[in-house]
C-alpha positions in Angstrom: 19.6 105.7 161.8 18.8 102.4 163.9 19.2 100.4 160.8 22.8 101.9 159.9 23.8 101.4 163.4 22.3 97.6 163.3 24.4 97.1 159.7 27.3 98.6 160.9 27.4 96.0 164.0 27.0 93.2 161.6 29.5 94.6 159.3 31.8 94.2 162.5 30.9 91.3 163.8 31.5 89.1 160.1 35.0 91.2 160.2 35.8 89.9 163.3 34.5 86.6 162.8 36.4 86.6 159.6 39.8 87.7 161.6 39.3 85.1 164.1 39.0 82.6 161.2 42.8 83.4 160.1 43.9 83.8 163.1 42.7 80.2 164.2 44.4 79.5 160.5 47.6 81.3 160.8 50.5 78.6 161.6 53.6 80.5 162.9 56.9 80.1 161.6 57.9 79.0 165.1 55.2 76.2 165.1 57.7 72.7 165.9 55.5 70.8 163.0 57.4 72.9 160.4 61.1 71.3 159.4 63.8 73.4 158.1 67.3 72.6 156.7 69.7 75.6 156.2 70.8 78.0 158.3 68.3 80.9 159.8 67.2 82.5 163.2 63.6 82.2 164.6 63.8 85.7 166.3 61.4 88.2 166.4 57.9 85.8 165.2 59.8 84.9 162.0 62.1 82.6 160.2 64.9 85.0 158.9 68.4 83.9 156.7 70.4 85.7 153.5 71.7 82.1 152.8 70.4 80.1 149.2 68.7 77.0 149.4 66.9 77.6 152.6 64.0 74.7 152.7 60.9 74.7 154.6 58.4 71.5 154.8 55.7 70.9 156.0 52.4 68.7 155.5 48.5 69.8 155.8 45.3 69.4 154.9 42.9 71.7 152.8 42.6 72.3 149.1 45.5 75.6 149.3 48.1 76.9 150.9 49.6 80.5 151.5 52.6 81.6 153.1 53.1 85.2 154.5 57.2 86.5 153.7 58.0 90.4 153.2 57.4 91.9 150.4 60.2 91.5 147.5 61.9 89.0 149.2 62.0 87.2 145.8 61.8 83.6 144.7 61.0 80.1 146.4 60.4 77.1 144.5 57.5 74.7 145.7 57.2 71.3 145.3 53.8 69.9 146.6 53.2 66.7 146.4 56.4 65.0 145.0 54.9 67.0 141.7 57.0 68.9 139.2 58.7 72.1 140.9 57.6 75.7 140.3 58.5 79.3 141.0 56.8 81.7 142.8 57.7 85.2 143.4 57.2 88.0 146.4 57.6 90.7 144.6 57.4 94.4 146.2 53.6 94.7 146.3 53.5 90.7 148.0 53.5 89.7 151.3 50.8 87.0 151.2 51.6 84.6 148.5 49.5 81.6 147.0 51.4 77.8 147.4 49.3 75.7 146.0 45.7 76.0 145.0 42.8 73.4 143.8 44.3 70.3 145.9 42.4 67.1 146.5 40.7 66.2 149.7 43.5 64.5 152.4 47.0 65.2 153.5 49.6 66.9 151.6 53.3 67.8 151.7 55.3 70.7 150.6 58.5 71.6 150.3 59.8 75.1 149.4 63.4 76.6 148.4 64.7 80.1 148.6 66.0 79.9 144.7 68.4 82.9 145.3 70.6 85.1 147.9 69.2 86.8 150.1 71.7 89.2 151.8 70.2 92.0 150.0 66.5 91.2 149.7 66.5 90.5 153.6 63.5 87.2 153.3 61.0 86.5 156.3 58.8 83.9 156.3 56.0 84.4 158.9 53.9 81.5 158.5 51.6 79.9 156.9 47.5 80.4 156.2 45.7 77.2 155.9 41.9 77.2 154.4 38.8 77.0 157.2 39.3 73.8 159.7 42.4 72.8 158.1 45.9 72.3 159.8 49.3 71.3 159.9 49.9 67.3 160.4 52.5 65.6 162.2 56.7 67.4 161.0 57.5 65.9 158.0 60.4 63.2 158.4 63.6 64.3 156.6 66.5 62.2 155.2 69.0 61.2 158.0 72.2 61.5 155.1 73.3 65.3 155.4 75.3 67.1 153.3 76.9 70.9 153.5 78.1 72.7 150.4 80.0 76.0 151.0 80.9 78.2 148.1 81.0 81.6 145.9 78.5 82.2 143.2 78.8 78.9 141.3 77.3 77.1 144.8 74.9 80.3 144.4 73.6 79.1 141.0 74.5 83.1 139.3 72.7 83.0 136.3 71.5 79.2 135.9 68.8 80.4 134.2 70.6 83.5 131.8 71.7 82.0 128.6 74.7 83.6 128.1 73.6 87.0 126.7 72.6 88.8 129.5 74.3 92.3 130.2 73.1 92.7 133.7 72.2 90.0 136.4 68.8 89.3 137.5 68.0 87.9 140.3 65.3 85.9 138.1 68.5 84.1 136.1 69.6 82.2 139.9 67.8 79.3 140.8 69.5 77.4 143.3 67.1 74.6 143.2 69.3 73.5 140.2 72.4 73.9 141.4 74.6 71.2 141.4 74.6 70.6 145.2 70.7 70.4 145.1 71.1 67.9 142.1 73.7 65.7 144.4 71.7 66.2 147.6 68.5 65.5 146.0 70.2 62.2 144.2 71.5 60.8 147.1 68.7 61.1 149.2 70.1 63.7 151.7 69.6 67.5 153.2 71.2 70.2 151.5 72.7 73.1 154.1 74.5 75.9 151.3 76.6 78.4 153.4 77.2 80.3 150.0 77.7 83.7 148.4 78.8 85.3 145.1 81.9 86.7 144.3 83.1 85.5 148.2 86.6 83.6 148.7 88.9 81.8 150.9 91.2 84.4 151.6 90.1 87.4 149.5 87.6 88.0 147.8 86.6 89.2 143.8 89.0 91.6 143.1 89.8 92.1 146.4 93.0 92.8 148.7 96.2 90.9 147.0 97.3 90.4 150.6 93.9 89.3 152.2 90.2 90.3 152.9 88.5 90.8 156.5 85.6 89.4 155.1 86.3 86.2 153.4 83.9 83.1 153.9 86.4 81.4 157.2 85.9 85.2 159.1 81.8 84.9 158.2 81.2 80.8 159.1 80.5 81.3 162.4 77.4 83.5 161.9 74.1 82.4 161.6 73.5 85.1 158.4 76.4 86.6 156.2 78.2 89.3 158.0 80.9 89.3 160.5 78.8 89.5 163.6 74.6 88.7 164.9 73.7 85.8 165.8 76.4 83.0 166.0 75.2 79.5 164.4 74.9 76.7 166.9 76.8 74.2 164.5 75.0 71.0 166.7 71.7 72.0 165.1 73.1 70.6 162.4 76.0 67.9 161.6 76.8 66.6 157.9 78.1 63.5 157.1 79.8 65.3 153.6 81.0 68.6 153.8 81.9 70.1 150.3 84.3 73.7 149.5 84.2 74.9 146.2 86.0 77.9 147.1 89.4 79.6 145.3 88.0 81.0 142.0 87.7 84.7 143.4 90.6 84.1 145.2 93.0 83.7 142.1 91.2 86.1 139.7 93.7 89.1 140.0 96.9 87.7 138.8 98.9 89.2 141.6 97.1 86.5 143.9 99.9 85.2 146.6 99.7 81.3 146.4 101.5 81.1 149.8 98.3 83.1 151.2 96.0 80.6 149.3 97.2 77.4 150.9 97.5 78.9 154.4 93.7 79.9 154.0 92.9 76.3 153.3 94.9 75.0 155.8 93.4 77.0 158.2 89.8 76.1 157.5 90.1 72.8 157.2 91.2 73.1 161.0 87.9 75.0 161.6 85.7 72.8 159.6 87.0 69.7 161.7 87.0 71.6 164.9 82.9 71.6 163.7 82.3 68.7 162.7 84.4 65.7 163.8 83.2 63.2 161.9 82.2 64.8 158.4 83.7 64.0 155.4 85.7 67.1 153.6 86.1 67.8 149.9 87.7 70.2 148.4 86.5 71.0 145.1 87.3 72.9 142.1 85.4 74.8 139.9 84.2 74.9 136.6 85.3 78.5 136.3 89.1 77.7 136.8 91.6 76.4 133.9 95.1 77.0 133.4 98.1 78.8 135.7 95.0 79.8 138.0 93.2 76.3 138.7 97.0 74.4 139.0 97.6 76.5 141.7 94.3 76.0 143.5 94.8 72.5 143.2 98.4 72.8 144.6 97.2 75.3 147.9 93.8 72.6 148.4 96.8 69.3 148.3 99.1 71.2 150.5 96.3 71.5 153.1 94.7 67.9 152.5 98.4 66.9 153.2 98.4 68.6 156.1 95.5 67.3 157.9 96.8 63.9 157.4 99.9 64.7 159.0 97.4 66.0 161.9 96.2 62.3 161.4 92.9 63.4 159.6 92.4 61.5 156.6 88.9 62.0 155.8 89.7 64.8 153.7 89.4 65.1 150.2 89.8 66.7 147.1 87.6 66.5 143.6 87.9 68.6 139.9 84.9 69.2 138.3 85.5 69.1 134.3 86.1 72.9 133.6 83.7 74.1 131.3 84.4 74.5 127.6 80.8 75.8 126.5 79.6 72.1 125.4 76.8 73.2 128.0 76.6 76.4 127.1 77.0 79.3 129.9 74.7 80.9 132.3 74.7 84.9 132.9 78.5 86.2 133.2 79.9 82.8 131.7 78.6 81.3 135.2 77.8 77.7 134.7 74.7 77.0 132.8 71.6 75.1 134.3 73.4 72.0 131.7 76.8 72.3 133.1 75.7 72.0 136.3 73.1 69.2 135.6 76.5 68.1 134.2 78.8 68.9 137.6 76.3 66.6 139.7 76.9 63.7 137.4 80.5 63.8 138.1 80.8 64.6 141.6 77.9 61.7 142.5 79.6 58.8 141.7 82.8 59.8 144.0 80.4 60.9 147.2 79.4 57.4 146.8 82.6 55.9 146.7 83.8 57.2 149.9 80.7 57.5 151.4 79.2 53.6 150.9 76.1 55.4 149.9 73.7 53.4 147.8 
């Protein structure tokens, strides 16, 4: 009996000396060496958003890396290093997931992307665990050019990763990391912030009320998450030099859409979007999804309100067509843009940020 009692003491005492070990290992998502870029609340001993494209660096030493999240939270993709990207997955069973394994001796640097949306998979990211004696270093230093891309599900990257076939969307087929804006951000050398979400418009939504939606993009922007209320975003935590809409396709897809309705919508939020951020630069875009009756009239509603704000005397606003697609670069899940055609997107929209940016 006295030798069960001594092993069962030991037994505690490596548990608890193990449990101290993460503990001491365990960096909080709240720790001020972590950077993030995207929009997400640090309530409640977490990092919490349902926007794409949330990023989170950070740079340590030790050989791994793990990162606690909820469990099916879904996808991030990790670059470590400056290496080639890959995905990871939390799926339902996950809530401690492995980063990066097998690393040289020294410091090292990692970035991570939420690859999809998260309004319905509700993501957490906790912190990270570090191996034995190893920590975080000083907060990695991000690009000072900042850019903001607001849009529906092309912004989203639906189905980059479907080839066309698919009958039902999977949440494995979106990969925001190669979305267009990511490609343009990434190219230029800036931050990415995506306030995005599928089938979401300027002044109704897919399918939605000919005469209007409650819950259009404009009614949800000043929310930290998607919904229309919690936490309001403080908009000086973050202030682009480029602002980019790509919004109007769900807008115009029943044909009974009013046009007047349209252009008063984008009026409107170019008001707001300056009211934000007073110096940004503001493009309006067009999507690849639009042709015909329906993308002349976008274009019409996004020059009536560009022609507005200069009256107002703001003439840092702008307007840009991306080529509509064709299928040259085949299409992603639901005719969505293909990982090609947006590869494709960036390459046309880089050039003009330049231009009226003076970026090298």
């Amino acid at each position: 009996m006295r030798r069960l009692i001594v092993s069962s003491v030991l037994l505690f005492v490596v548990a608890a000396a193990m449990l101290h070990a993460q503990k001491t290992n365990f960096v909080p998502a709240s720790d001020s060496r972590l950077a993030y870029v995207g929009r997400m609340s640090l309530k409640g001993q977490c990092a919490s958003w349902t926007y794409p494209g949330l990023q989170i660096h950070a740079a340590f030493t030790g050989t791994s890396l793990r990162m606690k999240t909820n469990p099916g939270c879904g996808f991030f993709m990790v670059e470590i290093d400056g290496r080639d990207p890959f995905k990871i997955e939390a799926s339902e069973t996950d809530s401690v997931l492995l980063v990066a394994d097998g690393l040289g001796a020294g410091e090292h640097r990692v970035a991570l992307t939420y690859a999809i949306e998260g309004l319905l998979k509700h993501p957490k990211f906790y912190g990270f665990l570090l191996d034995d004696e190893a920590t975080l270093c000083q907060r990695p230093q991000l690009p000072e050019r900042k850019m903001e891309f607001i849009g529906n599900s092309i912004t989203c990257a639906y189905g980059i990763e479907g080839d066309g076939s698919e009958k039902k969307f999977s949440y494995s087929q979106q990969n925001v990391y190669y979305a267009y804006e990511s490609l343009v951000a990434r190219a230029l050398n800036a931050q990415c912030q995506i306030v995005a979400r599928s089938g979401i418009g300027i002044y109704r939504n897919n399918n939605g009320n000919v005469r209007g939606d409650k819950n259009v993009l404009p009614a949800l922007y000043p929310y930290t998450q998607f919904g229309m209320g919690g936490e309001r975003w403080d908009f000086s935590r973050y202030q682009p030099d480029v602002v980019c809409v790509n919004l109007g396709t769900n807008d115009t897809t029943h044909p009974s859409y009013e046009t007047s309705l349209l252009t008063a919508a984008f009026k409107q939020f170019l008001v707001t979007l300056r009211g934000h951020y007073p110096h940004a630069k503001i493009v309006l875009l067009t999507g690849t999804m639009l042709k015909g009756q329906r993308l002349e009239d976008v274009k019409r509603a996004q020059q009536a309100a560009i022609d507005d704000a200069v009256r107002r005397g703001d003439d840092e606003v702008y307007r840009f067509d991306f080529t509509p697609a064709d299928g040259t670069y085949g299409y992603g899940t639901h005719k969505h843009p293909s990982k090609r055609q947006h590869a494709h997107m960036a390459e046309e929209l880089i050039p003009f940020i330049r231009k009226i940016t003076g970026w090298k």
